[in-house]
PDB file as gemmi writes it, atoms N, CA and C in Angstrom:
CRYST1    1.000    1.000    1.000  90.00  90.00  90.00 P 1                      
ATOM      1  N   UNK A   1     -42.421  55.489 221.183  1.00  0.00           N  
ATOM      2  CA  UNK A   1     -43.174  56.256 222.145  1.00  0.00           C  
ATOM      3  C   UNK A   1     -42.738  55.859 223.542  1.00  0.00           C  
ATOM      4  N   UNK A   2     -42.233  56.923 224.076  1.00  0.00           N  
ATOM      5  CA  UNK A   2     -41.681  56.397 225.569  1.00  0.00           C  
ATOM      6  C   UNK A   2     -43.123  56.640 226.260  1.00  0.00           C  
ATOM      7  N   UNK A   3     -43.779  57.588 226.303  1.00  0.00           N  
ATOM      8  CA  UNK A   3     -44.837  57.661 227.471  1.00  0.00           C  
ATOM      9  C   UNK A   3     -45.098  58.991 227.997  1.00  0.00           C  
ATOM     10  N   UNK A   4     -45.366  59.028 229.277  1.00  0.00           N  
ATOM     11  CA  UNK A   4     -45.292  60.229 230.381  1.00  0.00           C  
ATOM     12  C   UNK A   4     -43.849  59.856 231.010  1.00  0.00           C  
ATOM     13  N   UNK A   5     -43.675  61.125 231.456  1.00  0.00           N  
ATOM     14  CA  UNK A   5     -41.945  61.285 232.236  1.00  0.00           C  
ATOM     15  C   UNK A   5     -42.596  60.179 233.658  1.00  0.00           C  
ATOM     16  N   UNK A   6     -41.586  60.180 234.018  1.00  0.00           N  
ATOM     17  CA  UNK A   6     -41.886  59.416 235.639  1.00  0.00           C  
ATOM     18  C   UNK A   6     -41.347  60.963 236.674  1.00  0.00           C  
ATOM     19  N   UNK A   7     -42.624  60.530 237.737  1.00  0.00           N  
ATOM     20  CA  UNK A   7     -42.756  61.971 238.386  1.00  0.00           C  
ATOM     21  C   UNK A   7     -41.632  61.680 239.434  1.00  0.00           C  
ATOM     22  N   UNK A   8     -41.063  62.792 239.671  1.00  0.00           N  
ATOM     23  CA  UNK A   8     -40.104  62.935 240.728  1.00  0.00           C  
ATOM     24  C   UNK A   8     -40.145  64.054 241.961  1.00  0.00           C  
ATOM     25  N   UNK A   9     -39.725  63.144 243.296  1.00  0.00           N  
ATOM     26  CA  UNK A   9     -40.340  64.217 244.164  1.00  0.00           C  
ATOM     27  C   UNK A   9     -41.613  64.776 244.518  1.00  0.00           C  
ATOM     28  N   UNK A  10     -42.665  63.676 244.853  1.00  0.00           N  
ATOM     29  CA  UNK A  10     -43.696  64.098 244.598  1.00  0.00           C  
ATOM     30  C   UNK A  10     -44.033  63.086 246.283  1.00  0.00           C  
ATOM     31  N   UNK A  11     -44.029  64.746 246.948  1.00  0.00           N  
ATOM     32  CA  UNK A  11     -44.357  64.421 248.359  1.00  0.00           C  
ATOM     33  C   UNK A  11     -45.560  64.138 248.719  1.00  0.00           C  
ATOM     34  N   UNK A  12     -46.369  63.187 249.772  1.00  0.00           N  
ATOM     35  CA  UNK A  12     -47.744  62.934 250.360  1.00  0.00           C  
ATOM     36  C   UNK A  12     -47.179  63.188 251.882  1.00  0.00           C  
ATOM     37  N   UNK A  13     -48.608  63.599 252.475  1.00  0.00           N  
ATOM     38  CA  UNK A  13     -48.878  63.875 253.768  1.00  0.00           C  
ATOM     39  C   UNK A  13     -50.126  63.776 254.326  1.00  0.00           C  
ATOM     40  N   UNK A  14     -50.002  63.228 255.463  1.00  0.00           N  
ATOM     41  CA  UNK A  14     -51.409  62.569 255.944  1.00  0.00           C  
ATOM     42  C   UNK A  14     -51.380  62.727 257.750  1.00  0.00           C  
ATOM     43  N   UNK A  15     -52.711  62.956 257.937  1.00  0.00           N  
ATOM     44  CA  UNK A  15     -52.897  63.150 259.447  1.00  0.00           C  
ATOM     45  C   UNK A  15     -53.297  61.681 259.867  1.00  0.00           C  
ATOM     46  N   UNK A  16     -53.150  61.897 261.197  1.00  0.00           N  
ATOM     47  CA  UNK A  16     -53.188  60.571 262.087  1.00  0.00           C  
ATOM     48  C   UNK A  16     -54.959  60.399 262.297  1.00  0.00           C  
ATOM     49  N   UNK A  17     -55.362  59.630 262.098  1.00  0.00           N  
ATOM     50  CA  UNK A  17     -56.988  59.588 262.622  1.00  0.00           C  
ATOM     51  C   UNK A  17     -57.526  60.086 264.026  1.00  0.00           C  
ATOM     52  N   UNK A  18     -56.857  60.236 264.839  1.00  0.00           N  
ATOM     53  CA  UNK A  18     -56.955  60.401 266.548  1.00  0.00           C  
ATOM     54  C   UNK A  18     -56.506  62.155 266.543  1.00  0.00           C  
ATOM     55  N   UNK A  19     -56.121  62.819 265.449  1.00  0.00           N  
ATOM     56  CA  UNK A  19     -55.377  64.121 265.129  1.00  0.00           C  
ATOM     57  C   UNK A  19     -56.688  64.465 264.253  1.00  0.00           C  
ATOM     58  N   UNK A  20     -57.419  64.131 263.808  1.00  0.00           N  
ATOM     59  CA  UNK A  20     -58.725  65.320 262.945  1.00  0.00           C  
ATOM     60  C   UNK A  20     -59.801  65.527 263.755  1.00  0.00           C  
ATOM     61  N   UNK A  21     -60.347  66.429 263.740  1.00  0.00           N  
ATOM     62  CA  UNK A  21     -61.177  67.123 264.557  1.00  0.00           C  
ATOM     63  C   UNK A  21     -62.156  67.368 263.128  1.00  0.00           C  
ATOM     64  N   UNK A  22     -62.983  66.929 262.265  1.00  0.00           N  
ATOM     65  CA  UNK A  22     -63.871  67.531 261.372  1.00  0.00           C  
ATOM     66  C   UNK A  22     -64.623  68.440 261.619  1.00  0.00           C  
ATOM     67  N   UNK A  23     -65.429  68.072 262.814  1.00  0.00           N  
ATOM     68  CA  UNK A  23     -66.361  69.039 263.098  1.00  0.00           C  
ATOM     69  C   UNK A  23     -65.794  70.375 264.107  1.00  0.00           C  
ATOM     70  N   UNK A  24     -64.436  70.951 263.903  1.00  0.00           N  
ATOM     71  CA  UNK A  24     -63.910  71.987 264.964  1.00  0.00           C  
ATOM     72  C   UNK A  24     -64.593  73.174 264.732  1.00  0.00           C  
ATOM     73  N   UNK A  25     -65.605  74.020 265.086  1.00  0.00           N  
ATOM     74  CA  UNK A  25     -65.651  75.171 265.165  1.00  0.00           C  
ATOM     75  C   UNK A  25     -66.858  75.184 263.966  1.00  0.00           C  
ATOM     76  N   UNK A  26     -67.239  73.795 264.033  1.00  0.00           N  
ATOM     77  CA  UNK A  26     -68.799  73.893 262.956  1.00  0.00           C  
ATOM     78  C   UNK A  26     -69.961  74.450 263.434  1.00  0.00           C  
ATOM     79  N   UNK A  27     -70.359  74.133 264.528  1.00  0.00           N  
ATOM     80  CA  UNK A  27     -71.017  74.491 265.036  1.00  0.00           C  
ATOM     81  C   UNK A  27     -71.566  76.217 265.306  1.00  0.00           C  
ATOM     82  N   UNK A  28     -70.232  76.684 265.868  1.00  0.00           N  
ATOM     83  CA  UNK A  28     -69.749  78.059 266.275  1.00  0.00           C  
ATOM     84  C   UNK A  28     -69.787  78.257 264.977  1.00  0.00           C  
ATOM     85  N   UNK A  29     -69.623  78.469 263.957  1.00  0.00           N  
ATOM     86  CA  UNK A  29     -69.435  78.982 262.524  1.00  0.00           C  
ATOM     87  C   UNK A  29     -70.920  78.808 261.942  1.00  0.00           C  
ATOM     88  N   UNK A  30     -71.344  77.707 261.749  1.00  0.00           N  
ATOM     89  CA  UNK A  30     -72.768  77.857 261.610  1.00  0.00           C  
ATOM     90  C   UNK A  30     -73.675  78.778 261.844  1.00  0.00           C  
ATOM     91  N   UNK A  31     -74.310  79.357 263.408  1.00  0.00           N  
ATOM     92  CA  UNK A  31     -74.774  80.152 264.069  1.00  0.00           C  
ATOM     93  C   UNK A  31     -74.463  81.795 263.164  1.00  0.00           C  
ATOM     94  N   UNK A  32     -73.096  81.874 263.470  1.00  0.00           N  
ATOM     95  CA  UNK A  32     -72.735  83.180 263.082  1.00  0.00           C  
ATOM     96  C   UNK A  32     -72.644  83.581 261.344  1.00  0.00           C  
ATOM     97  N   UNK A  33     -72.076  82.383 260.406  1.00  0.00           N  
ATOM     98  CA  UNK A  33     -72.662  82.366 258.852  1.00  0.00           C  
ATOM     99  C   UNK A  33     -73.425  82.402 258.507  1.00  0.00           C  
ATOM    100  N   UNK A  34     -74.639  81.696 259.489  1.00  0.00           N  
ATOM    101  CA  UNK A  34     -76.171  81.631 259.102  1.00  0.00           C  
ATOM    102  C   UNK A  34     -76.713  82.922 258.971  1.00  0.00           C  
ATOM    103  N   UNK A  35     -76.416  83.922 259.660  1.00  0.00           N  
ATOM    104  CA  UNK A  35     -77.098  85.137 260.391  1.00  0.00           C  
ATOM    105  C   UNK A  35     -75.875  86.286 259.455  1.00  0.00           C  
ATOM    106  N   UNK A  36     -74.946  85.828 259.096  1.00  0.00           N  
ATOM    107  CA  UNK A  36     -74.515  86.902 258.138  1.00  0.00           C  
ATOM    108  C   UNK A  36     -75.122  86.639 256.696  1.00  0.00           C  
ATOM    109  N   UNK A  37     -75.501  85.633 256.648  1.00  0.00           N  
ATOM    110  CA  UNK A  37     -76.079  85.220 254.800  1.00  0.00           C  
ATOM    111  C   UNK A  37     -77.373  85.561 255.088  1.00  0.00           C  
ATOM    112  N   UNK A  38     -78.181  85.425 256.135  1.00  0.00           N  
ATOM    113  CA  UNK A  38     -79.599  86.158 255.946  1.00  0.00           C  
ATOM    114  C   UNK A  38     -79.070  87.653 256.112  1.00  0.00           C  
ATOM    115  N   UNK A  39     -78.078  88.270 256.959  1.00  0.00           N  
ATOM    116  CA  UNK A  39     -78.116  89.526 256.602  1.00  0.00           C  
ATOM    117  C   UNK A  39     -78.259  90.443 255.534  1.00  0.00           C  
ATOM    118  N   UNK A  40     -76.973  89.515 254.605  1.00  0.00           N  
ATOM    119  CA  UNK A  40     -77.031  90.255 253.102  1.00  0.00           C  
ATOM    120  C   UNK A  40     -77.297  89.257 252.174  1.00  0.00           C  
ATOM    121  N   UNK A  41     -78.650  88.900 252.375  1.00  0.00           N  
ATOM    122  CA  UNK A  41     -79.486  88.119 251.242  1.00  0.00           C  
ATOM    123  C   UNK A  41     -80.812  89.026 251.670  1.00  0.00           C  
ATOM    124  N   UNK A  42     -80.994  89.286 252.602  1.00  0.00           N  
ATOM    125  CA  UNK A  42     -82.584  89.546 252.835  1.00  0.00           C  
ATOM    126  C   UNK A  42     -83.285  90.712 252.171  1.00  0.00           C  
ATOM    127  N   UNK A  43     -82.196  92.061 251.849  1.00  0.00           N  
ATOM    128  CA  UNK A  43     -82.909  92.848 250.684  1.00  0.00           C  
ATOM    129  C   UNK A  43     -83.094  92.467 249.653  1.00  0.00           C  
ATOM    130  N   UNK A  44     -82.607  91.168 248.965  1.00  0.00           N  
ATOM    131  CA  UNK A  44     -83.129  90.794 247.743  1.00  0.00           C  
ATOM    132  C   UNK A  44     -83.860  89.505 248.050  1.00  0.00           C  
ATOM    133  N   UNK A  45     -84.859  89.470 249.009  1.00  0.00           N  
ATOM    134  CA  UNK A  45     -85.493  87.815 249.009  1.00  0.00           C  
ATOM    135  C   UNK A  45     -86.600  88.776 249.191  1.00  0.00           C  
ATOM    136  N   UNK A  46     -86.274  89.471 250.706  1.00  0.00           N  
ATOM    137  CA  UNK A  46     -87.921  90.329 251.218  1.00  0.00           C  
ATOM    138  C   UNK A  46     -88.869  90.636 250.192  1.00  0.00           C  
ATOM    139  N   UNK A  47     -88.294  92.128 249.521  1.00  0.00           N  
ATOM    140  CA  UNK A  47     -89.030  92.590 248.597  1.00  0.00           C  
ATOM    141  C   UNK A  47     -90.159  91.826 247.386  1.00  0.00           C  
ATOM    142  N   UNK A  48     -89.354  90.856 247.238  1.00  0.00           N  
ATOM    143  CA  UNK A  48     -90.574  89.935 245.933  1.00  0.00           C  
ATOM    144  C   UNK A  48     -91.625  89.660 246.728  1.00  0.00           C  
ATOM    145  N   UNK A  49     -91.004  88.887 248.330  1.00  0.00           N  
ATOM    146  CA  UNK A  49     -91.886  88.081 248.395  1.00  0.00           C  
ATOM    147  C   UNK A  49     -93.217  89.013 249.108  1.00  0.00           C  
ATOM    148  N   UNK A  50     -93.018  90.357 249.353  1.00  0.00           N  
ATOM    149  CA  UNK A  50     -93.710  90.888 250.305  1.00  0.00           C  
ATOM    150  C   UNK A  50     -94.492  91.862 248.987  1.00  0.00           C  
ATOM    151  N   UNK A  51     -93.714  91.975 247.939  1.00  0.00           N  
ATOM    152  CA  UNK A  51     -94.750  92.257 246.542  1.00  0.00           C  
ATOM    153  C   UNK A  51     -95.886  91.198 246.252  1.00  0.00           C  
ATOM    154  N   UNK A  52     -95.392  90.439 246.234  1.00  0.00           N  
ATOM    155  CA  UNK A  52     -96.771  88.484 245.944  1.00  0.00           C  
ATOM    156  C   UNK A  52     -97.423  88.774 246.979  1.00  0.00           C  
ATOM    157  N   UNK A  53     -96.801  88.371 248.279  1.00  0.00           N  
ATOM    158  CA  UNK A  53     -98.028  88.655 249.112  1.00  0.00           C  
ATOM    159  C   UNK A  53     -99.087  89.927 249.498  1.00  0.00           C  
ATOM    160  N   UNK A  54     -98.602  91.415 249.153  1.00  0.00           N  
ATOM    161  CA  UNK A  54     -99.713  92.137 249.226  1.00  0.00           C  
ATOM    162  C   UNK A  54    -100.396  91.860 248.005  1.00  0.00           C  
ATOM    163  N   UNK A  55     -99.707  91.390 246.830  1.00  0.00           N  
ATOM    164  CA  UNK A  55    -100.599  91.300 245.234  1.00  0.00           C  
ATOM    165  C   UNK A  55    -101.989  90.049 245.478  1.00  0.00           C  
ATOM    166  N   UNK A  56    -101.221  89.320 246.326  1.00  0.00           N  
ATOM    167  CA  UNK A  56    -102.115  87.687 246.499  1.00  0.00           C  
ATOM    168  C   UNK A  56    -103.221  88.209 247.520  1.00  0.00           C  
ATOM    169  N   UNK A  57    -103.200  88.915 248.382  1.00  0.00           N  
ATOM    170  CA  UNK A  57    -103.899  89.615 249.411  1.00  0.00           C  
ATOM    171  C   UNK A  57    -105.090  90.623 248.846  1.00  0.00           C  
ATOM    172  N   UNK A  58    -104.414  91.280 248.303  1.00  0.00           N  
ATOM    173  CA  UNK A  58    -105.331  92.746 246.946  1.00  0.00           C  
ATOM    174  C   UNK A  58    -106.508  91.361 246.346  1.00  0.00           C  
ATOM    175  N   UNK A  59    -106.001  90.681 245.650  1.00  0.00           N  
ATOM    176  CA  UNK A  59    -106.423  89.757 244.634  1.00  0.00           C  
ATOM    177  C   UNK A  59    -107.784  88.696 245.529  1.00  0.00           C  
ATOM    178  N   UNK A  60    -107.396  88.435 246.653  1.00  0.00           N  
ATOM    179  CA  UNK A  60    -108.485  87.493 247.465  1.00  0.00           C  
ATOM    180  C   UNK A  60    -109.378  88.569 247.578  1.00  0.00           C  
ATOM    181  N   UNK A  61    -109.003  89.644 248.346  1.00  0.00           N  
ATOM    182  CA  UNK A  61    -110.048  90.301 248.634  1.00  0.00           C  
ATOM    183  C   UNK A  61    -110.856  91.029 247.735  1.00  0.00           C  
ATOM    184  N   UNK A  62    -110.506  91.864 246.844  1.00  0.00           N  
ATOM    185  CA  UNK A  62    -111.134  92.146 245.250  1.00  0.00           C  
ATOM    186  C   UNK A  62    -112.365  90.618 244.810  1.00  0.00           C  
ATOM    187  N   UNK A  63    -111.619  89.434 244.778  1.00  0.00           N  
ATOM    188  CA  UNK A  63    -112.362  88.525 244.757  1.00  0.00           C  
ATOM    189  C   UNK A  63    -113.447  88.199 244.901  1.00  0.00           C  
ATOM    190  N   UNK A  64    -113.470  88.481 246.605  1.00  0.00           N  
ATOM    191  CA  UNK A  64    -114.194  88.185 247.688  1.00  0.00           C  
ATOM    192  C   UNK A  64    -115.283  89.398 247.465  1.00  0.00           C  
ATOM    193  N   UNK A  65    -115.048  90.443 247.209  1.00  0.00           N  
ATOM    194  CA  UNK A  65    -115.851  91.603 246.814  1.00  0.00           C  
ATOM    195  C   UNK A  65    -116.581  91.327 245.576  1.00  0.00           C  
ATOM    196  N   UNK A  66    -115.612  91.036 245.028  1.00  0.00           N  
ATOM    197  CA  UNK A  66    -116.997  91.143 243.028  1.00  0.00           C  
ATOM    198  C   UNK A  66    -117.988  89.971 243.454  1.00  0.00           C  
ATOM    199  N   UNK A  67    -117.739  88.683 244.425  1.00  0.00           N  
ATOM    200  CA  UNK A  67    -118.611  87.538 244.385  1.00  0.00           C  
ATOM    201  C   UNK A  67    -119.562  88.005 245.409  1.00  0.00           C  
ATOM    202  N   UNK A  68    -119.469  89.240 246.131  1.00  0.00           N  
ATOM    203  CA  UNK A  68    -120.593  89.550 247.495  1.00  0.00           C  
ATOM    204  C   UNK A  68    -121.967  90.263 246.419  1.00  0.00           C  
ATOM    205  N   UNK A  69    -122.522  90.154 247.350  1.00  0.00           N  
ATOM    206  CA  UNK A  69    -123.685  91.639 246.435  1.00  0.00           C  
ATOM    207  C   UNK A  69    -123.486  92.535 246.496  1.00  0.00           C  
ATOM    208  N   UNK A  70    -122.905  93.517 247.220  1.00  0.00           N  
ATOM    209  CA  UNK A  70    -122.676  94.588 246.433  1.00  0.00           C  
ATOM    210  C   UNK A  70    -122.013  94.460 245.818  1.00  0.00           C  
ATOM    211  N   UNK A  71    -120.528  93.520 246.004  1.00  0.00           N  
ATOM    212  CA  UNK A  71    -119.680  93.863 244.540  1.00  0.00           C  
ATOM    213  C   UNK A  71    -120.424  93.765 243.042  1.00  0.00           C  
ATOM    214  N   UNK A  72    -122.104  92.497 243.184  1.00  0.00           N  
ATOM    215  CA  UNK A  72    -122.598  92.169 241.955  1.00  0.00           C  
ATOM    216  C   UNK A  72    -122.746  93.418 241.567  1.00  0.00           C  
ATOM    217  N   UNK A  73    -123.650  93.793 242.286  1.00  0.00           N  
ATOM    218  CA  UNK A  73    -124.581  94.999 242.167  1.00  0.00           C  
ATOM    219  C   UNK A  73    -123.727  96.083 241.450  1.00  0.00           C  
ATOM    220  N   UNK A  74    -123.053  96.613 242.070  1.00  0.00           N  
ATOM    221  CA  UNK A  74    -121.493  97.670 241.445  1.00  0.00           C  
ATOM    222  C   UNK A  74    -120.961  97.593 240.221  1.00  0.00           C  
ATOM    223  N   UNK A  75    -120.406  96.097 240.420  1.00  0.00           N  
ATOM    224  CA  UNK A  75    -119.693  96.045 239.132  1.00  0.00           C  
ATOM    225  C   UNK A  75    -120.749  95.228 237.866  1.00  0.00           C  
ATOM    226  N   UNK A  76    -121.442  94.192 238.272  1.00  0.00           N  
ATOM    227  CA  UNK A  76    -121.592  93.474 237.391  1.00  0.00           C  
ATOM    228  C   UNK A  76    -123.027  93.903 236.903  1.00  0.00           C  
ATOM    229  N   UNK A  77    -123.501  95.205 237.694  1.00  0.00           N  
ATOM    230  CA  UNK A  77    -124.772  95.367 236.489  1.00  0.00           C  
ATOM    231  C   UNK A  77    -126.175  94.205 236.662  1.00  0.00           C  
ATOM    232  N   UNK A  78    -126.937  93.530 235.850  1.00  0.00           N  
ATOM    233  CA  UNK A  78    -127.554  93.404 235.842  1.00  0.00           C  
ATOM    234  C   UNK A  78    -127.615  91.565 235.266  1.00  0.00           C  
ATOM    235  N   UNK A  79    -126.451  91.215 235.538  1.00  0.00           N  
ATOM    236  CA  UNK A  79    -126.152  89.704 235.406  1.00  0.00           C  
ATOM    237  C   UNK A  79    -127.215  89.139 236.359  1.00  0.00           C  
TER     238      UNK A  79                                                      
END                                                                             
């Protein structure tokens, strides 16, 4: 069993530490990615959440009604 071949020609390259800039154009890119991903995310986030909240809204107030007196009176008869 010889092994693996031995690699040949197998170039590396490396920047100088005083030559990287990490953060170039993060900032500026941020701002403007942020505001394109809420663009085309927001027809599919809005809708649920604005379904829950009129459903959660319907639901307090219905609530709030069957526990008043008239709601007793109306709905619940003679409890």
């Amino acid at each position: 069993m010889t092994g693996c071949p031995t690699p040949q020609r197998i170039a590396t390259y490396s920047l100088s530490a005083n030559r990287q800039r990490p953060l170039a154009g993060a900032f500026h890119s941020a701002i403007f990615n942020t505001f394109r991903r809420f663009r085309h995310q927001v027809l599919y986030v809005a809708p649920p959440f604005l379904i829950a909240y009129a459903t959660m809204n319907w639901a307090v107030e219905r609530n709030e009604y069957l526990n008043s007196k008239p709601g007793r009176l109306l709905e619940g008869g003679d409890e």
